[in-house]
C-alpha positions as CSV (number, residue, x, y, z in Angstrom):
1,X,0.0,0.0,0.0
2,X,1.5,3.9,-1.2
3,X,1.2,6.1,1.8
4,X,2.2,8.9,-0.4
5,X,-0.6,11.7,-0.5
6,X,-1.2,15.0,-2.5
7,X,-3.1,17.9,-1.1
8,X,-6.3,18.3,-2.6
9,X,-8.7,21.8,-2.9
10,X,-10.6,21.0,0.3
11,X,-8.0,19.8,2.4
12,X,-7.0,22.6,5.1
13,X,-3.7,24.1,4.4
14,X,-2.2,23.1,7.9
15,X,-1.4,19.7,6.2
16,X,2.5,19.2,5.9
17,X,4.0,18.8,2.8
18,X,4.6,14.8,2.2
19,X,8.2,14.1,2.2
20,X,9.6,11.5,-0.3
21,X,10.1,7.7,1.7
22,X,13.6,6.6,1.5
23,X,12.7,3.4,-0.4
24,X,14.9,1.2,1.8
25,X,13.1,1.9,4.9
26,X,9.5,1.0,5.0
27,X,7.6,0.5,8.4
28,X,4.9,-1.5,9.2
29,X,3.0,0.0,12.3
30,X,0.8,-3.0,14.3
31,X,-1.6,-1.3,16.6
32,X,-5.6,-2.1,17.6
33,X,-6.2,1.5,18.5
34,X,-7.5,3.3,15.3
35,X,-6.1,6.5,17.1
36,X,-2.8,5.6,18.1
37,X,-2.3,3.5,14.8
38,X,-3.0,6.7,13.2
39,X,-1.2,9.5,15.0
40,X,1.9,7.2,15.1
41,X,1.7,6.0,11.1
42,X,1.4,9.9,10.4
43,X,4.5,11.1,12.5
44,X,6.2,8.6,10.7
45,X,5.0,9.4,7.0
46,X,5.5,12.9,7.5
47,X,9.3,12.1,9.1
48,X,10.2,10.5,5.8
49,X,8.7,6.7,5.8
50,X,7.0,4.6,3.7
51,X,4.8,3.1,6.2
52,X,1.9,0.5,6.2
53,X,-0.4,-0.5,9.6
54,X,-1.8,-3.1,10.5
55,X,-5.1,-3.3,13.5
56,X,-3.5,-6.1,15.0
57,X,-1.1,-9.0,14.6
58,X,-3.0,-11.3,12.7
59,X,-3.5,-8.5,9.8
60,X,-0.2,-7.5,10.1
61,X,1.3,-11.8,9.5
62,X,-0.9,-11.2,6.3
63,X,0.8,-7.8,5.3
64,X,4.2,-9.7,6.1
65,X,3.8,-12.4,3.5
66,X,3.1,-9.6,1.0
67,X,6.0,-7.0,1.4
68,X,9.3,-6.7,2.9
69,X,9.8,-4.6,5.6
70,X,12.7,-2.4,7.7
71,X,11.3,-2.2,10.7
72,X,7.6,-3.0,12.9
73,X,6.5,-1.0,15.5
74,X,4.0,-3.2,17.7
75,X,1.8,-3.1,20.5
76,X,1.8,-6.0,22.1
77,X,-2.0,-6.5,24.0
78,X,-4.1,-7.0,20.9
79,X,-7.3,-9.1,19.5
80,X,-6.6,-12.1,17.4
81,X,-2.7,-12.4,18.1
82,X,-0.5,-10.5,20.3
83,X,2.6,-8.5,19.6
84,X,4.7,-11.5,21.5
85,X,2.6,-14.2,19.1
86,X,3.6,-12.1,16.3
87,X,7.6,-11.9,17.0
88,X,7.0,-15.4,17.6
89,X,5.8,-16.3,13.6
90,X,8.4,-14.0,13.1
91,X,11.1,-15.9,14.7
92,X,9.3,-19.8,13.5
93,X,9.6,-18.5,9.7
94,X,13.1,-17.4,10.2
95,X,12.2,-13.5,9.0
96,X,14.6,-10.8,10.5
97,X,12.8,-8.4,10.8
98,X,14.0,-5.3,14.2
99,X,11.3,-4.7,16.5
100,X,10.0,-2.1,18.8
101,X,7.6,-3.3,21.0
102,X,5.5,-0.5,21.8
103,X,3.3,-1.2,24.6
104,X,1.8,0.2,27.8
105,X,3.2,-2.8,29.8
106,X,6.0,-5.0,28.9
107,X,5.4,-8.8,29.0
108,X,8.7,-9.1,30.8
109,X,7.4,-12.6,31.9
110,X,6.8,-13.7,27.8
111,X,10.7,-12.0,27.1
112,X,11.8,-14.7,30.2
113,X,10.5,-17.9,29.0
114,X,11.7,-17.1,25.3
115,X,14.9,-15.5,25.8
116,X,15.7,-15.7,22.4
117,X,12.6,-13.5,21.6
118,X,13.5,-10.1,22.4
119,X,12.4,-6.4,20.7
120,X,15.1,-4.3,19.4
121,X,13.3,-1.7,21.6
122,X,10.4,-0.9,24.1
123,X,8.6,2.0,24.6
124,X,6.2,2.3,26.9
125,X,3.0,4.2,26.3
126,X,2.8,6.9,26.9
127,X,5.3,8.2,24.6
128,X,6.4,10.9,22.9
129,X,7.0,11.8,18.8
130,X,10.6,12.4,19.5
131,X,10.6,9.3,21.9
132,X,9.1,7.0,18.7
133,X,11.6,8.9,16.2
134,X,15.1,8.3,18.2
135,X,14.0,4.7,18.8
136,X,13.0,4.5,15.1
137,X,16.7,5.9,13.8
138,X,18.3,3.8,16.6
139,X,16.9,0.8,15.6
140,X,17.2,1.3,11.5
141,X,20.9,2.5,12.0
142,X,22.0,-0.7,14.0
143,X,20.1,-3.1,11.9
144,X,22.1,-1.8,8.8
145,X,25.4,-2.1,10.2
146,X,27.4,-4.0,7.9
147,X,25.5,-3.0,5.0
148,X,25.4,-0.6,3.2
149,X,25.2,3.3,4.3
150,X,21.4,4.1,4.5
151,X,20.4,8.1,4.2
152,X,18.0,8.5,7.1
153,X,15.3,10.5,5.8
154,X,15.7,14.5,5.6
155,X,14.0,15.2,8.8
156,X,14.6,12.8,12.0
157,X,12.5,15.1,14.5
158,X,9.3,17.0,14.1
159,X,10.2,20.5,14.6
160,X,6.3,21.2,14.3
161,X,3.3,19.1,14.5
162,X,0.1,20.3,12.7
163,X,-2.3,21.4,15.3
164,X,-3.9,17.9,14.3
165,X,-1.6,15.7,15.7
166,X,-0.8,17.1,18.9
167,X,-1.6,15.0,21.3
């Protein structure tokens, strides 16, 4: 799915510009609130992302058998299959894929039992755009060591949110 927008006639004109996605770093966004899901898949577009979401982890396993992925951003506590269940397929099909779990609690007693199955990153909610965007660049940049140099997009923080997503 294109994220990639154009202002039309009846759109206000408080709507940012849309910045072009660096092609190598598409994000998938796996959250059951519409709101959250929304706010955090527009901070990212307008940041520089390609990104996709997904309303929970089953949806999202179906997203992940059609398109290749930098990053996922998850919330764990959802309907149909957790964010742990999810990093679990992940893990059985053998797809490396960085995580951050974002979650307001973490299931530090799932991490325990499977050792091996740990996020890149946690955040816990609540947290902030700039909190989301360094743990977003932190996680990108170390999972391309080794590779080649990736261009983070042109703007890492949000200098200035449109009035409509201010939390």
């Amino acid at each position: 799915m294109t994220t990639k927008s154009f202002l039309q006639a009846d759109e206000p004109a408080s709507v940012p510009p849309q910045r072009e996605p660096n092609p190598r770093q598409r994000i998938l966004v796996v959250e059951d609130d519409a709101a959250v899901r929304r706010v955090n898949t527009e901070v990212l577009i307008y940041s520089g992302y390609h990104v996709d979401a997904a309303e929970d982890g089953a949806a999202a396993w179906d997203t992940l058998q059609l398109n290749n992925y930098d990053l996922m951003i998850t919330d764990n506590d959802m309907p149909r299959m957790t964010g742990i269940e999810l990093m679990q397929k992940l893990q059985a099909a053998r797809m490396a894929l960085p995580v951050i779990m974002a979650t307001g609690t973490v299931p530090d007693d799932e991490f325990t039992r499977y050792e091996l199955l740990q996020p890149a990153r946690t955040l816990i909610k609540p947290y902030t755009f700039d909190e989301l965007l360094e743990a977003v660049k932190e996680v990108l940049f170390a999972s391309n060591q080794g590779r080649e140099e990736i261009v983070p997009p042109p703007n890492w923080t949000v200098p200035s949110l449109p009035d409509r997503l201010q939390p």
